[in-house]
NUPARO-523960 format. One record per residue (C-alpha): y, x, z; residue in three letters. Coordinates in steps of 0.02 Angstrom, whole numbers, m for minus. Layout:
N
- py;px;pz;code
- Y;X;Z;ALA $
...
END
This chain:
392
- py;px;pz;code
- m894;m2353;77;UNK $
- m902;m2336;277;UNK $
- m1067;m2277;347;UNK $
- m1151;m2344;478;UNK $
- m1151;m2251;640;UNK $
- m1306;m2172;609;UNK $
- m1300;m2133;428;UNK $
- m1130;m2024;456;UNK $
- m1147;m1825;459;UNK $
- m1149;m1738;621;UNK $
- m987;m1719;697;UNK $
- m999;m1516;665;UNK $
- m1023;m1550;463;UNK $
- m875;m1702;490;UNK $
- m739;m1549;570;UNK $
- m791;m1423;432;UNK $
- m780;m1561;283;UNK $
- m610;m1616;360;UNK $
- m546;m1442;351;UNK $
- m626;m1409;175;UNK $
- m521;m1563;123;UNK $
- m362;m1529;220;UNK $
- m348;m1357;140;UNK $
- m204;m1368;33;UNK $
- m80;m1248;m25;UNK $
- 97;m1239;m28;UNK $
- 237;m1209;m161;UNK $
- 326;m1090;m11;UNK $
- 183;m986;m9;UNK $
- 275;m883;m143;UNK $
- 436;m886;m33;UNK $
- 368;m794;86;UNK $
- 283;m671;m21;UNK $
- 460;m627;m103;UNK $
- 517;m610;82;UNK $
- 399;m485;125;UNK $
- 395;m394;m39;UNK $
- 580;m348;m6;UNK $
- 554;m294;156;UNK $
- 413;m184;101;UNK $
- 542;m142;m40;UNK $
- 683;m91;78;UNK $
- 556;m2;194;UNK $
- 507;112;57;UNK $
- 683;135;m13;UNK $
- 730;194;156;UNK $
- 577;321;191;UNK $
- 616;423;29;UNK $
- 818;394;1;UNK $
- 847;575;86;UNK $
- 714;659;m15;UNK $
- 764;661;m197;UNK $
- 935;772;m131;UNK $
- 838;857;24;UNK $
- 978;1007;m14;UNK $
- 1147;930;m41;UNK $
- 1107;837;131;UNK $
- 1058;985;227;UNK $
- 1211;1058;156;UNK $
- 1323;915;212;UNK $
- 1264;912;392;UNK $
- 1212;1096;416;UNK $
- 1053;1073;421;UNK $
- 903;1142;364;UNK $
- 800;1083;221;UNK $
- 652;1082;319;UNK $
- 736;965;451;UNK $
- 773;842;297;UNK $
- 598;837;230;UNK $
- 543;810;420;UNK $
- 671;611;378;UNK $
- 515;588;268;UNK $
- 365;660;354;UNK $
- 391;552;518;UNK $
- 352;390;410;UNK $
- 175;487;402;UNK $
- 156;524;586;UNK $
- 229;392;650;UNK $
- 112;267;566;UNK $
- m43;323;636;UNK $
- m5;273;810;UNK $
- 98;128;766;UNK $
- m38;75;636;UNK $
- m149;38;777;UNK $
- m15;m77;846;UNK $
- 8;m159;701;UNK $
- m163;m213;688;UNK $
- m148;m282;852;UNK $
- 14;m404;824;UNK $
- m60;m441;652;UNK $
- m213;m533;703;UNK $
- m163;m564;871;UNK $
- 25;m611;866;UNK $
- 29;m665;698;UNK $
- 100;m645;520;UNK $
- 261;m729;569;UNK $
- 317;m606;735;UNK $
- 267;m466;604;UNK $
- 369;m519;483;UNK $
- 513;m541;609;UNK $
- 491;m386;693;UNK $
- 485;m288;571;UNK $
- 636;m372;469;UNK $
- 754;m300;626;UNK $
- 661;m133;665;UNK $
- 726;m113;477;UNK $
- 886;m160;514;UNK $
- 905;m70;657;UNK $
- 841;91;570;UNK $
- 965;61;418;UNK $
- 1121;51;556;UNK $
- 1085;209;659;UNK $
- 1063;312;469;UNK $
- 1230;272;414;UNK $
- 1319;337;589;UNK $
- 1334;508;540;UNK $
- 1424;469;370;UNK $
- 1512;325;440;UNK $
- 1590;371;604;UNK $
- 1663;555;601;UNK $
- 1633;692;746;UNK $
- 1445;654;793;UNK $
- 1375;820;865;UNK $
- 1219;791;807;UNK $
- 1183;688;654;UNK $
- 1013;736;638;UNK $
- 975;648;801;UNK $
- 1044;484;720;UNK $
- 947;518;572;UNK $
- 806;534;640;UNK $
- 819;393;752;UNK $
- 824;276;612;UNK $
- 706;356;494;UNK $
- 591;323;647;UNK $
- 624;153;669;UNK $
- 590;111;508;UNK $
- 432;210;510;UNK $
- 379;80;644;UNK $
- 414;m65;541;UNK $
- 316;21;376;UNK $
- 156;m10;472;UNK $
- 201;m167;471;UNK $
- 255;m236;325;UNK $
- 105;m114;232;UNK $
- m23;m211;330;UNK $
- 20;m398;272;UNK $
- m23;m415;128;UNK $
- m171;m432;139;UNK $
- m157;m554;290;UNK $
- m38;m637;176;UNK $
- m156;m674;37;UNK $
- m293;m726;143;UNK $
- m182;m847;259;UNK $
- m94;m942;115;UNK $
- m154;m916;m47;UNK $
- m324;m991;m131;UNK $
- m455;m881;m174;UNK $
- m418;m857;m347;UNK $
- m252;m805;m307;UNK $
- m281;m679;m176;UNK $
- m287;m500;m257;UNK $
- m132;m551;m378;UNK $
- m40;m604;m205;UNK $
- m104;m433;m148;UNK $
- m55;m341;m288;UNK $
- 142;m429;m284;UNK $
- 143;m383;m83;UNK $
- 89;m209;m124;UNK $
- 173;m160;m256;UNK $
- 350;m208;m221;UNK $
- 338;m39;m95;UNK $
- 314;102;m238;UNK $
- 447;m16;m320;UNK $
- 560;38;m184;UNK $
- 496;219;m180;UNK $
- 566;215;m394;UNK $
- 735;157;m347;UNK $
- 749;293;m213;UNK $
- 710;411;m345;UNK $
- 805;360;m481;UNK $
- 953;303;m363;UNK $
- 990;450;m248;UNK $
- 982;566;m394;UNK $
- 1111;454;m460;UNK $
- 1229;453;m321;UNK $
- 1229;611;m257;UNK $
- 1272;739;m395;UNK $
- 1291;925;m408;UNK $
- 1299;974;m574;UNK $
- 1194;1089;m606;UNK $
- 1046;1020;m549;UNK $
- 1044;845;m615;UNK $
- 927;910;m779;UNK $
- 788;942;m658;UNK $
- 829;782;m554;UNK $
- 855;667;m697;UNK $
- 656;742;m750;UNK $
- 582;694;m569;UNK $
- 653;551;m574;UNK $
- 567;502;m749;UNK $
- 404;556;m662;UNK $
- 415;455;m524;UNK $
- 474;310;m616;UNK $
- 342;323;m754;UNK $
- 215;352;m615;UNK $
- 286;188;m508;UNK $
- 308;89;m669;UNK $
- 142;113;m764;UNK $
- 79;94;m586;UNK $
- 141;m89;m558;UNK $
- 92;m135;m712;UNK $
- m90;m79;m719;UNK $
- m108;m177;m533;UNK $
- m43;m315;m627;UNK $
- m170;m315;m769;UNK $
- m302;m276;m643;UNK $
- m270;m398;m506;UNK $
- m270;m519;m614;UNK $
- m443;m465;m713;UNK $
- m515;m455;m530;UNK $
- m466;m613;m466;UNK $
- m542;m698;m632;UNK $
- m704;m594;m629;UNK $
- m729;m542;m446;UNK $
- m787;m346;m492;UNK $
- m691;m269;m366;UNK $
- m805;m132;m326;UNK $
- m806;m71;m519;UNK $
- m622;m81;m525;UNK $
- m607;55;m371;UNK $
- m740;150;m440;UNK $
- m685;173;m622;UNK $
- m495;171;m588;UNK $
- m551;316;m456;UNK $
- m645;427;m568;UNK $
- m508;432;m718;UNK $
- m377;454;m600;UNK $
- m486;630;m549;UNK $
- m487;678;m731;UNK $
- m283;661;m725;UNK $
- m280;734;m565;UNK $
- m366;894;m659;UNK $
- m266;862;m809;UNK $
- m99;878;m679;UNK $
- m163;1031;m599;UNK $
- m189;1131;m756;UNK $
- m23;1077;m857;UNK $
- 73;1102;m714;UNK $
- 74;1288;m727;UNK $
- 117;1294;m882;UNK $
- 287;1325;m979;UNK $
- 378;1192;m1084;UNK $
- 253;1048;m1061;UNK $
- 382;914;m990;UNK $
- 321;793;m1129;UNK $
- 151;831;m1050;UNK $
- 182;790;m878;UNK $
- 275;634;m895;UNK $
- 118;569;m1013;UNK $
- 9;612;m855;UNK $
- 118;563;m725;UNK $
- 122;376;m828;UNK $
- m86;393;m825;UNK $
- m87;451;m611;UNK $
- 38;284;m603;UNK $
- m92;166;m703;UNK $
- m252;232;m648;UNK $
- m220;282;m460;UNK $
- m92;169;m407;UNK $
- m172;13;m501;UNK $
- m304;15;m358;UNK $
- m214;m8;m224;UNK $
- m218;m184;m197;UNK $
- m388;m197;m256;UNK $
- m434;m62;m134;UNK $
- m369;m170;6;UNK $
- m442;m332;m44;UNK $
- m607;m248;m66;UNK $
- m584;m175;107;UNK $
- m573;m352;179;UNK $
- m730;m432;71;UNK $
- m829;m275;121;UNK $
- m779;m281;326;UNK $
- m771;m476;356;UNK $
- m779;m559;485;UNK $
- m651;m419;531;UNK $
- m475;m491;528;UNK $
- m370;m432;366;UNK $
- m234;m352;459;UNK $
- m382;m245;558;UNK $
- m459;m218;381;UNK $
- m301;m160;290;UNK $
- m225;m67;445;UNK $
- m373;33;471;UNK $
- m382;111;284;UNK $
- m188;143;284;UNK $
- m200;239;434;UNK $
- m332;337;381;UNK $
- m254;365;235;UNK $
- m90;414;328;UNK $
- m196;550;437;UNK $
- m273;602;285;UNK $
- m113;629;200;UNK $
- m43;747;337;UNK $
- m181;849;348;UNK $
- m189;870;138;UNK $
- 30;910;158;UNK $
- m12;1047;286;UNK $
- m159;1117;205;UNK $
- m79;1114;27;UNK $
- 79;1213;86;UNK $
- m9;1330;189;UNK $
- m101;1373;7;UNK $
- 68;1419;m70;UNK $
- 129;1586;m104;UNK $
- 284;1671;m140;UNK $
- 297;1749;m312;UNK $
- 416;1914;m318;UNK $
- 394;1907;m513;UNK $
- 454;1770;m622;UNK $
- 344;1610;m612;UNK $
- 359;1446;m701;UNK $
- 366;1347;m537;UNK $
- 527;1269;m477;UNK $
- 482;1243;m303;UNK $
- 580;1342;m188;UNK $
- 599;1354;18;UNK $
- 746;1439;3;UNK $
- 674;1635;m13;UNK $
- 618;1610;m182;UNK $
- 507;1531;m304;UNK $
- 346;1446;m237;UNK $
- 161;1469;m339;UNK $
- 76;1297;m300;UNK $
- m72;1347;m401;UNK $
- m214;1354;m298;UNK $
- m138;1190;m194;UNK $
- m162;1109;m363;UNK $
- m320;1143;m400;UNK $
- m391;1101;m222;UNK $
- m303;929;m229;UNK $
- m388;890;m397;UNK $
- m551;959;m338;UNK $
- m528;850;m171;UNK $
- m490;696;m284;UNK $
- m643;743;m394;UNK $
- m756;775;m226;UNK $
- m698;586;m153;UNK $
- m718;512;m309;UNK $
- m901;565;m329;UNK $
- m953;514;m163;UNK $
- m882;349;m184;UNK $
- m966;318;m339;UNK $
- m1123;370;m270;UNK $
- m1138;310;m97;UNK $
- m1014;145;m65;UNK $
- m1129;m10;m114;UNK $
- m1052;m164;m20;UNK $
- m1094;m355;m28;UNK $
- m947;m468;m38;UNK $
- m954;m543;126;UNK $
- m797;m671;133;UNK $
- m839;m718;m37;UNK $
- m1030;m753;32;UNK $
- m961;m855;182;UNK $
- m864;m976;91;UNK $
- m966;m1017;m40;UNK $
- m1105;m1034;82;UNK $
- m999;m1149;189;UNK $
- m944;m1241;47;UNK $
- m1142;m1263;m8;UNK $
- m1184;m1329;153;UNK $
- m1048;m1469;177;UNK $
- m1087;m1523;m16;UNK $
- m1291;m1538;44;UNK $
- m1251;m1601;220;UNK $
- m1146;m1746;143;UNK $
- m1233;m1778;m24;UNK $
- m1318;m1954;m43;UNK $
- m1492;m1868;m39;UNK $
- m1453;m1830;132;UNK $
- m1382;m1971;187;UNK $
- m1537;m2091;128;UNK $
- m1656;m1982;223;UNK $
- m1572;m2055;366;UNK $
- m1664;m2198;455;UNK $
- m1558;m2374;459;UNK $
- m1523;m2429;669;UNK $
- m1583;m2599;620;UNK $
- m1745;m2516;511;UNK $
- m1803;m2451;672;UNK $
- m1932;m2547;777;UNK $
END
């Protein structure tokens, strides 16, 4: 039935019910997530492919071990500035120049890393290294950040923190192979026991990880309790954190720390995308990209400063001690770092519980939208209008 001129809605409630209706979404939606969960995939491969064998490739090149572990650490500093950046292009640009940009700072980072074992007679390979460790440092920032954007662009609300999670996730999924991989590539004998054991950690860790986000993303996007997800999966992963810091000094507990490092994985890493979609209900109108870029820089500074404190903690043992760490003097006691990470963890964890209280405000905006084009165009409304011809 067509309405009379004066018994249609107001051209304002006509634009808003036309987009309400014209909201569709699209089978390609999940392309493009599988695009950018590679990327993110790749990215994270690439940040940690150096560390599992920081010592056979400081022997290779001459270098030192601390120049290696600096291949990893500039994916930390470097994302703080370029976070801000990101942000930018993300709500500014777009999702689309991210992706693109990012897909050839990648490649471009990938190229200038394999120089040195490529081409033969390069005076400096650590220059080259570094070089492309840093360009793909720049294009982390991106691809961390659009998830998020991703899931709130082109997926329907009850599909967002799953989308999230998928996004997320697939960069810890490149942070296992790099652990599991290098350790498998590059051999020397007789340390392969104590890599093939890291590289359980990590994987159990990464594994049990994805597959709590999994189980939770899904649970959140059916029952929208995204601030009791953080807050619970925060607090147990404290109690592992303490449960790390204690069993780690002790002798002949591998069984032990694998069980915990699964638990760190499920309860820690779970959150993640929850985190982040929670970080965009809590700071809306903001865009997502702003939302999400903002706590992974934070995060990133954070993580620095923790590094640097938690080394300058260590201590060199002159008598036998069960840690394996070494800097190449001798064995390093991470004890005390190990208890003031789980006490950190534990400190966070409390204040969160206690003091973050947030209404969902995206949620609250569309249903109220939605509530006011189903009143503005319900019959009730429209018979409260006066006829043209009923008026004298």
């Amino acid at each position: 039935m067509v309405l009379p001129a004066g018994d249609r809605p107001g051209a304002d409630v006509t634009q808003a019910l036309g987009a309400l209706w014209d909201y569709r979404v699209y089978a390609r939606r999940w392309v493009f997530l599988l695009v950018l969960s590679l990327l993110s995939f790749s990215n994270a491969t690439l940040w940690l492919s150096f560390a599992p064998v920081a010592d056979m490739i400081a022997h290779h090149f001459l270098l030192s071990t601390e120049q290696i572990n600096w291949l990893s650490r500039v994916y930390l500093v470097a994302s703080i500035p370029s976070g801000v950046v990101a942000i930018w292009v993300l709500d500014s640009v777009g999702l689309r120049w991210a992706t693109i940009v990012c897909a050839w700072l990648n490649f471009a980072g990938s190229v200038f890393r394999t120089l040195p074992f490529m081409v033969g007679g390069i005076q400096d390979p650590f220059a080259f290294l570094m070089g492309g460790q840093s360009l793909c440092a720049l294009a982390q920032s991106l691809v961390v950040f659009s998830p998020a954007k991703l899931a709130a662009l082109w997926f329907p609300e009850h599909q967002r923190a799953t989308a999230n999670m998928i996004g997320t996730m697939s960069n810890p999924l490149g942070i296992l192979v790099a652990n599991l991989l290098s350790p498998a590539l590059v051999k020397k004998e007789e340390d392969i026991p104590m890599m093939e054991f890291i590289g359980l950690c990590g994987a159990l860790f990464i594994v049990f990880g994805v597959l709590g986000a999994l189980v939770l993303s899904l649970y959140v996007d059916r029952t929208k309790l995204f601030t009791e997800a953080v807050k619970i999966g925060f607090c147990l992963t404290s109690v592992v954190c303490v449960a790390f810091a204690l069993v780690s000094q002790l002798q002949g507990q591998t069984l032990a720390l694998a069980a915990i490092c699964s638990l760190l994985g499920l309860f820690g890493f779970a959150v993640a995308p929850i985190a982040m979609e929670l970080a965009v209900e809590c700071s809306f109108p903001v865009g997502e990209g702003a939302a999400a870029g903002l706590i992974f820089v934070l995060g990133q500074a954070e993580g620095v400063l923790i590094m640097v404190l938690l080394t300058a903690l260590t201590v060199r043992r002159a008598e036998p001690s069960v840690s394996t760490c070494q800097d190449g003097q001798g064995p390093l006691d991470w004890q005390v770092s190990m208890l003031l990470m789980a006490g950190l963890c534990t400190l966070f964890s409390c204040f969160l519980v206690l003091f973050f209280h947030t209404p969902y405000r995206r949620l609250q905006a569309e249903a109220s939208a939605s509530c006011s084009i189903q009143e503005d165009m319900s019959p009730a409304t429209v018979d409260r209008e006066p006829h043209p011809a009923a008026t004298p």
